[in-house]
C-alpha positions, -999 to +999 in steps of 0.1 A: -139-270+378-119-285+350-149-286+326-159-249+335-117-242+328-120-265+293-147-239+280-134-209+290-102-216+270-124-230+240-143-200+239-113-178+244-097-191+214-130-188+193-128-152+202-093-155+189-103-172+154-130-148+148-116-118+155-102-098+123-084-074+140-059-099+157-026-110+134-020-145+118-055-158+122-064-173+086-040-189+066-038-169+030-049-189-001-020-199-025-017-172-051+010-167-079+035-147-076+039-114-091+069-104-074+086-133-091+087-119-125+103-090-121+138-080-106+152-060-073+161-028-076+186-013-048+171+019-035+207+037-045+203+026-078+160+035-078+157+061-053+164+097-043+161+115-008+126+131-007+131+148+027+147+143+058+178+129+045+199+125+078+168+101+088+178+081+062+202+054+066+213+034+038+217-005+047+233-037+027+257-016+007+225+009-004+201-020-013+178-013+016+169+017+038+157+028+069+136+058+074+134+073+109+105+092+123+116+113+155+108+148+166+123+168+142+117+153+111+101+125+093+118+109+061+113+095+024+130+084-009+115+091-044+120+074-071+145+089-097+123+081-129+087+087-137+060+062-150+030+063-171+025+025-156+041-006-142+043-027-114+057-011-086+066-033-050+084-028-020+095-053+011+087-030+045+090-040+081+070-020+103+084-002+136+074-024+170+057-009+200+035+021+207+028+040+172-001+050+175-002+088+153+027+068+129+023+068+091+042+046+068+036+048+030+045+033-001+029+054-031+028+067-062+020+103-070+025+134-090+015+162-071+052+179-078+044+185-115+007+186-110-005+203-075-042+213-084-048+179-103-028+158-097-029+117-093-021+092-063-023+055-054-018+047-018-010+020+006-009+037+042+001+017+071-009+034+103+001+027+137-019+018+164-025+026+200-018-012+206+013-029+200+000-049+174-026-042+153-012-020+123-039-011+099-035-013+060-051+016+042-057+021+005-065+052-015-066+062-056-077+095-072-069+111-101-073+142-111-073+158-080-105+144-068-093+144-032-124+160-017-135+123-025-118+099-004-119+062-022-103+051+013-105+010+024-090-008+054-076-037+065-066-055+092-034-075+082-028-111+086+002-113+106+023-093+125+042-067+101+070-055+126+084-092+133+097-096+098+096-081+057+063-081+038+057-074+004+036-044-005+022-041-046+009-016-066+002-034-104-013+003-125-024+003-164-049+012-182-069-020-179-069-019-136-050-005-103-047-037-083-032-034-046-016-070-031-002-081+000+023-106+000+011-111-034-024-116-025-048-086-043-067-070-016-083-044-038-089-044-076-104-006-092-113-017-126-107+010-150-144+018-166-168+047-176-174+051-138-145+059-127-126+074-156-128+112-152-110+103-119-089+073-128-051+078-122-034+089-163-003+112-162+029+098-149+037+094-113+065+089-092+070+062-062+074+072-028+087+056+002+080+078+033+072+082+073+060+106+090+040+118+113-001+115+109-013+125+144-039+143+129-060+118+115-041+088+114-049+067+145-088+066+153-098+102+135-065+119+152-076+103+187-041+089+194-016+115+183+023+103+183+039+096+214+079+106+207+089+091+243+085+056+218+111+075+191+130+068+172+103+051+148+124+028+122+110+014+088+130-008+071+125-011+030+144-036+006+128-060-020+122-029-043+112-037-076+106-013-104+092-021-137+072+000-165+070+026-186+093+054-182+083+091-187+110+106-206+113+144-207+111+152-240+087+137-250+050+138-235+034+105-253+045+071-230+073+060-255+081+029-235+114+005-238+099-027-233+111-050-207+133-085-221+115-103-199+089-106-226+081-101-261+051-082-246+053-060-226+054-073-189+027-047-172+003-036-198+004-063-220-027-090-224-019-110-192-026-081-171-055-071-183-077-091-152-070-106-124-067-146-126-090-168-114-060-176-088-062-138-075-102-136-075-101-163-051-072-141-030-093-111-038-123-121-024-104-141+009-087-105+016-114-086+011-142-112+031-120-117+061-098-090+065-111-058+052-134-037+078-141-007+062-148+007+027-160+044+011-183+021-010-205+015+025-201+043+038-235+062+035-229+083+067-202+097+049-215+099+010-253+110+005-247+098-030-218+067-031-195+078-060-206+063-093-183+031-095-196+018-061-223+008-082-209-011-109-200-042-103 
């Protein structure tokens, strides 16, 4: 009996090892930090109100936020410049319990200025019919290619409602690079192949939740559930750094950072990833993703061009 008992719990926890899906189960390579470099910005001195602004509650004197989900109204914060690039991060903590239908975003976009073209790079945290298992999405289009969805999927590493994460977004002309806790999950290298639709005019960052009942949670399967409400996100840890858009003038006339004689985002040091980050890269993307458009033939006929450059 105690031998059949000593290989039910081994096979239980191999279950647990293998399985993606489950939080904390490998141990993230040691990567450099990019979130190092640059400085916090308080979201008073970043950040607008976007919408629902009494579901907004400034904490720490304005240099974090919540942003409430509840029946009436989601909530976001813009950002109260424009970029034509830079590295763009945000610390989130992710609402507990039953969210299934719940979408968190931190994002950059111009659809204000440019509705029928306009650009976008995404990370999409939706909830989850289970308490645990948040799933990381990523997106970029440019142009307003939208009728083709560059989606891909994660399952995180831990568990993203017990504590702040860090969430990147590193976009120049060379790349788009998404990381987690400094980690790169996804790399779209900016070539022929993806040009026509590769993000170009300048672009705002969002910080936003709302409701995504819809599609959000297994195809729209699991809508929101507001007996759970209110749904609570917590952002700090913002950091802000690139090249402004000023008004008047439509070429990226940048004020370079003093953090460097070149300049600290588009500049020849982020031009590729390190071999530090291809190792991260490829750890994120070999254990943790679980979906991308790229394999998705069900879907695309013809995979978009740059699935097939390597």
């Amino acid at each position: 009996m105690a031998l059949l008992l000593d290989k039910l719990l081994f096979l239980s926890l191999l279950i647990f090892i293998v399985d993606p899906s489950r939080s904390a189960v490998y141990k993230p390579p040691n990567v450099e930090r990019l979130t190092d470099r640059f400085g916090h910005v308080s979201v008073n001195q970043g950040f607008s109100r976007a919408f629902g602004g009494s579901n907004i509650r400034a904490t720490n004197n304005g240099s974090t936020a919540e942003l409430i989900l509840n029946k009436s109204s989601g909530s976001g914060l813009v950002s109260k410049n424009k970029y034509h690039y830079g590295f763009f991060s945000s610390a989130i903590k992710l609402p507990a319990g039953f969210t299934s239908g719940v979408v968190v975003a931190f994002y950059l976009s111009n659809a204000d200025i440019f509705p029928h073209n306009h650009d976008e790079i995404d990370f999409e945290l939706l909830g989850h019919e289970k308490r645990r298992e948040w799933v990381l999405q990523t997106n970029i289009y440019g142009n307003g290619s939208v009728k083709t969805g560059r989606e891909e999927k994660f399952y995180l590493w831990f568990d993203p409602t017990l504590q702040f994460h860090q969430y990147s977004i590193l976009w120049n002309s060379h790349h788009t690079v998404f990381l987690v806790d400094n980690v790169p999950v996804r790399e779209v290298i900016h070539n022929d192949a993806i040009s026509s639709v590769y993000p170009s005019k300048p672009m705002s960052v969002y910080a936003t939740i709302w409701d995504g009942s819809e599609w959000a949670t297994r195809g729209g399967k699991y809508p929101v559930n507001y007996k759970y409400a209110p749904f609570v996100a917590s952002f700090g840890g913002m950091e802000i750094e690139g090249c402004i858009m000023h008004p008047m003038d439509s070429a990226a006339l940048c004020s370079k950072s003093d953090l460097s004689s070149l300049d600290p985002v588009e500049g020849e040091e982020f031009v590729k990833l390190s071999k530090q980050q291809i190792i991260g890269l490829e750890w994120a993307r070999g254990k943790h993703m679980f979906y991308s458009y790229c394999k998705d033939t069900s879907r695309y006929k013809l995979l978009p061009p740059e699935c097939n450059t390597k």
